[in-house]
PyMOL CGO cylinders between C-alpha atoms (Angstrom):
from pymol import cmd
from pymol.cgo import CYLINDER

trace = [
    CYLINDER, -1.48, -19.83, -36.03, 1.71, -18.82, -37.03, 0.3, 1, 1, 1, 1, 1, 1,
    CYLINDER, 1.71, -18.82, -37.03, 4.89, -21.31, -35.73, 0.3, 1, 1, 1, 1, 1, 1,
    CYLINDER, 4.89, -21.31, -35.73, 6.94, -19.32, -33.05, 0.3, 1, 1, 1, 1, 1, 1,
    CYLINDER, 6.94, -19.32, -33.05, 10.30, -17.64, -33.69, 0.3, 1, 1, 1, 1, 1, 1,
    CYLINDER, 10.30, -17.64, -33.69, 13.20, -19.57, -32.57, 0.3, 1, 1, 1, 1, 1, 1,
    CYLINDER, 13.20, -19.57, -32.57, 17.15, -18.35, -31.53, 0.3, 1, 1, 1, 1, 1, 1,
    CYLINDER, 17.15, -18.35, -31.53, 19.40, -20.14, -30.51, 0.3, 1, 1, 1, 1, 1, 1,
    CYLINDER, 19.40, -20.14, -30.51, 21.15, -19.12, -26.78, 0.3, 1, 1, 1, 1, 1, 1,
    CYLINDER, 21.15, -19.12, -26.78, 23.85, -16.96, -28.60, 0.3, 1, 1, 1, 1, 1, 1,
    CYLINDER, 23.85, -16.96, -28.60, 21.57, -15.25, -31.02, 0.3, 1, 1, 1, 1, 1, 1,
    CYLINDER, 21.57, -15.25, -31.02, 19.40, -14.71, -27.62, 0.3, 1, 1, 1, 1, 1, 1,
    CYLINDER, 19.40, -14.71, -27.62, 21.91, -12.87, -26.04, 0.3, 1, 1, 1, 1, 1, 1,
    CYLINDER, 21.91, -12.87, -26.04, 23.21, -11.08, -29.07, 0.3, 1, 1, 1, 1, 1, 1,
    CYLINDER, 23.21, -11.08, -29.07, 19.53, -9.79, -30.00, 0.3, 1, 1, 1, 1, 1, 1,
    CYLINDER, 19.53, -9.79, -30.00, 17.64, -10.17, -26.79, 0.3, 1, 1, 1, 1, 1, 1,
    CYLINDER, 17.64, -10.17, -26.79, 16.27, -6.13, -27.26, 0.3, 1, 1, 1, 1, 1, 1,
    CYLINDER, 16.27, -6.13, -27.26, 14.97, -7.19, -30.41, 0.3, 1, 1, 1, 1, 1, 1,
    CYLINDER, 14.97, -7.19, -30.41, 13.38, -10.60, -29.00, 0.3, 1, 1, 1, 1, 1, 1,
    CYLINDER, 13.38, -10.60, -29.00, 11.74, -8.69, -26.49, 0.3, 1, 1, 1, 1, 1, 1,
    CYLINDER, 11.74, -8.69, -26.49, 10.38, -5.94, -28.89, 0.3, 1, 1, 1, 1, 1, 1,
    CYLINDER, 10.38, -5.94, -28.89, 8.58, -8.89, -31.12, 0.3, 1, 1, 1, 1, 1, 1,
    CYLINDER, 8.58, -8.89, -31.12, 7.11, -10.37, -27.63, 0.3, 1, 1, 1, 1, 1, 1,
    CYLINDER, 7.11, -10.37, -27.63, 6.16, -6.87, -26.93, 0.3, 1, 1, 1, 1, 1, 1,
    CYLINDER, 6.16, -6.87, -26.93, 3.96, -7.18, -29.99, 0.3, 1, 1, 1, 1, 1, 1,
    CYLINDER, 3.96, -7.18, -29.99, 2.26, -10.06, -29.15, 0.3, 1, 1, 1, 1, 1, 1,
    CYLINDER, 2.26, -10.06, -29.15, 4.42, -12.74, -30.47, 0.3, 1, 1, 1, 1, 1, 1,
    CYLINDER, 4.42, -12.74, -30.47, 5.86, -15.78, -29.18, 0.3, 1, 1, 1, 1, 1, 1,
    CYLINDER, 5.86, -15.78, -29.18, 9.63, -16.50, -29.24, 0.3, 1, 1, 1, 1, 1, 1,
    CYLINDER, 9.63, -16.50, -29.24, 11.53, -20.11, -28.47, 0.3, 1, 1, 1, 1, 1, 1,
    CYLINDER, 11.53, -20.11, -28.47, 14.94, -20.40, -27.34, 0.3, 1, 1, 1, 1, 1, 1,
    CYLINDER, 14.94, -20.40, -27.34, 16.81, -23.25, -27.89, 0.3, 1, 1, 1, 1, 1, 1,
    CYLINDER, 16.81, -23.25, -27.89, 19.79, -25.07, -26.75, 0.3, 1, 1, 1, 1, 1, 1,
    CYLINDER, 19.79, -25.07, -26.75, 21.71, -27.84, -29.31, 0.3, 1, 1, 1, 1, 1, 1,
    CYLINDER, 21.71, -27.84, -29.31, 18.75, -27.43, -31.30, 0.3, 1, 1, 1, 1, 1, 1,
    CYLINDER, 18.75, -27.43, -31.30, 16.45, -28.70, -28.83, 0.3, 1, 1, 1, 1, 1, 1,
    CYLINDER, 16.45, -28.70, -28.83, 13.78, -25.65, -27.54, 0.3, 1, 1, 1, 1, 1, 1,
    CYLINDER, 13.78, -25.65, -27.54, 14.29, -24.94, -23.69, 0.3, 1, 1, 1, 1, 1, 1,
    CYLINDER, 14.29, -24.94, -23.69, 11.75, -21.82, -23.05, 0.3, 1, 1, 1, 1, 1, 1,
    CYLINDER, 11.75, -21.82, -23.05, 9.41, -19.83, -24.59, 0.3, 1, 1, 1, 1, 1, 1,
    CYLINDER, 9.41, -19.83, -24.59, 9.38, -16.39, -24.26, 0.3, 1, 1, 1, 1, 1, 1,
    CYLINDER, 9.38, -16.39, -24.26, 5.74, -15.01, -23.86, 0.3, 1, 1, 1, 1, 1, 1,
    CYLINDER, 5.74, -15.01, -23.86, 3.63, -11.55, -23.87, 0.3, 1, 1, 1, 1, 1, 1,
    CYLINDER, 3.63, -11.55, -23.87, 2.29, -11.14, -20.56, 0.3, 1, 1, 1, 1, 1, 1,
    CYLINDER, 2.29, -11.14, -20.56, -1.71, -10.30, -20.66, 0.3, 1, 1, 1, 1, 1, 1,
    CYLINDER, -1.71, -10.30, -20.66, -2.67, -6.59, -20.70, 0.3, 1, 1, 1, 1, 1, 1,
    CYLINDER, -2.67, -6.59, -20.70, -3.28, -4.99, -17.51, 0.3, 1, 1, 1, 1, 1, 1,
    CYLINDER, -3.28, -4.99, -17.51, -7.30, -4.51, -17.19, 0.3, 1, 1, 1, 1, 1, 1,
    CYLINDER, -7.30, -4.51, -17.19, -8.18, -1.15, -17.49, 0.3, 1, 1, 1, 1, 1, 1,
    CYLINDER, -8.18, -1.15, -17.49, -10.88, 0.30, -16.11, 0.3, 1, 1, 1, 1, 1, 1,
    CYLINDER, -10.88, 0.30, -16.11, -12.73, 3.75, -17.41, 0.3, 1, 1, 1, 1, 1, 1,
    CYLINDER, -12.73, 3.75, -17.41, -12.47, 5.09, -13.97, 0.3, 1, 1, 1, 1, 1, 1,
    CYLINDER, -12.47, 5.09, -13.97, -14.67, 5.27, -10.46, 0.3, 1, 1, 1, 1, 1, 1,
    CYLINDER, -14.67, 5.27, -10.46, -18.06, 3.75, -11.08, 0.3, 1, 1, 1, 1, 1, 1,
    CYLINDER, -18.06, 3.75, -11.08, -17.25, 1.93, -14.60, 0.3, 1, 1, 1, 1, 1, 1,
    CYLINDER, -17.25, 1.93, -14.60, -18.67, -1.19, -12.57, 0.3, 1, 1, 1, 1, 1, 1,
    CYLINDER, -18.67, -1.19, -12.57, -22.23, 0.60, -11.44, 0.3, 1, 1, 1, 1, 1, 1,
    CYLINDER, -22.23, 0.60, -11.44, -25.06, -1.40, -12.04, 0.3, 1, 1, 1, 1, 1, 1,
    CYLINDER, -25.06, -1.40, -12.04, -23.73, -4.37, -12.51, 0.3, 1, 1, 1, 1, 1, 1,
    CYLINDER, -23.73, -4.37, -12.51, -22.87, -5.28, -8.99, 0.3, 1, 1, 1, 1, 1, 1,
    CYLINDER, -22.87, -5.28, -8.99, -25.09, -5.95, -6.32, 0.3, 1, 1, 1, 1, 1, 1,
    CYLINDER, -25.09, -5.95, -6.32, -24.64, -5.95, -2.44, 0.3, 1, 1, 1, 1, 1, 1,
    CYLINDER, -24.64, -5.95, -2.44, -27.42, -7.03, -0.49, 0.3, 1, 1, 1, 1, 1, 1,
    CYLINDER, -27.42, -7.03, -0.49, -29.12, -5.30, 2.84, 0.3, 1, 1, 1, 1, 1, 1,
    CYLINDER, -29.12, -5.30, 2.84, -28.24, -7.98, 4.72, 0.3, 1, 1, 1, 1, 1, 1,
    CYLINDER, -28.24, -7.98, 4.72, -24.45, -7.95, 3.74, 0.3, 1, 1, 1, 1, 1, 1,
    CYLINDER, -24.45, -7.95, 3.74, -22.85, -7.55, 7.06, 0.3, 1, 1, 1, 1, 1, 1,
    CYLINDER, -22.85, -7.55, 7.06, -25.08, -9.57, 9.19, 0.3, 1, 1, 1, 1, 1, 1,
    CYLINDER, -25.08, -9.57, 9.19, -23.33, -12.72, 10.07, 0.3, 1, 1, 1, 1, 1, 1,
    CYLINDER, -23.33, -12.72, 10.07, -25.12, -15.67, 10.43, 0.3, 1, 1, 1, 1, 1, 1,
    CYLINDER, -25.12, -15.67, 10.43, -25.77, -16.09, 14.40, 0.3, 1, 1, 1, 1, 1, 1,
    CYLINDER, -25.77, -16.09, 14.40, -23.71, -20.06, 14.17, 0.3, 1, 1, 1, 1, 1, 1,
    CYLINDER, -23.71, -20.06, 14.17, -20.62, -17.58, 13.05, 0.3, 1, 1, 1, 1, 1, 1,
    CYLINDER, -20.62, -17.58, 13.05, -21.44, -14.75, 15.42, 0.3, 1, 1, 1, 1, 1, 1,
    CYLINDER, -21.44, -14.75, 15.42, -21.24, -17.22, 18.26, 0.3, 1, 1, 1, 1, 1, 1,
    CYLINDER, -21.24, -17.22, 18.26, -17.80, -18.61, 16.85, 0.3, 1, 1, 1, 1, 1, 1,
    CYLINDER, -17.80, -18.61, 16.85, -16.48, -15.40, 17.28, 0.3, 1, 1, 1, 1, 1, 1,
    CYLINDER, -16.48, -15.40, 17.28, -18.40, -14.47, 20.87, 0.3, 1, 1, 1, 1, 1, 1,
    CYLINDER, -18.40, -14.47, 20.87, -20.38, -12.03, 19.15, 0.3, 1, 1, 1, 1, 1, 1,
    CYLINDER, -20.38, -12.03, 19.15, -23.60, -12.86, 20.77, 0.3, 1, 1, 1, 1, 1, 1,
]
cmd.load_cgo(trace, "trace")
């Protein structure tokens, strides 16, 4: 694995676009402060995307019984 980039807090705020374009692409960047790192600047994960309405069919299963509460609950909440 490849050692993170590291700036410094006034190359940070002089290239901070650029530092965010290289995140962008999936790499890690450490800012430091004196020389000693302080944060790490991180890609957030990808969004999950889905193929659209029913990409999940089949592979989820509801049983008949789904909404019957069990009657210990039902009487919790008056229901019987």
């Amino acid at each position: 694995m490849e050692a993170a980039r590291q700036y410094n807090v006034h190359e940070a705020k002089t290239h901070f676009s650029r530092i965010l374009e290289q995140v962008a692409t999936g790499e890690e960047v450490v800012i430091s402060k004196a020389g000693e790192p302080v944060a790490k600047v991180v890609p957030l994960r990808p969004k999950v995307r889905r193929s659209g309405r029913g990409s999940l069919r089949g592979q989820i299963h509801i049983p008949d019984d789904f909404d019957d509460l069990p009657d210990d609950i039902a009487d919790a909440f008056g229901m019987h």
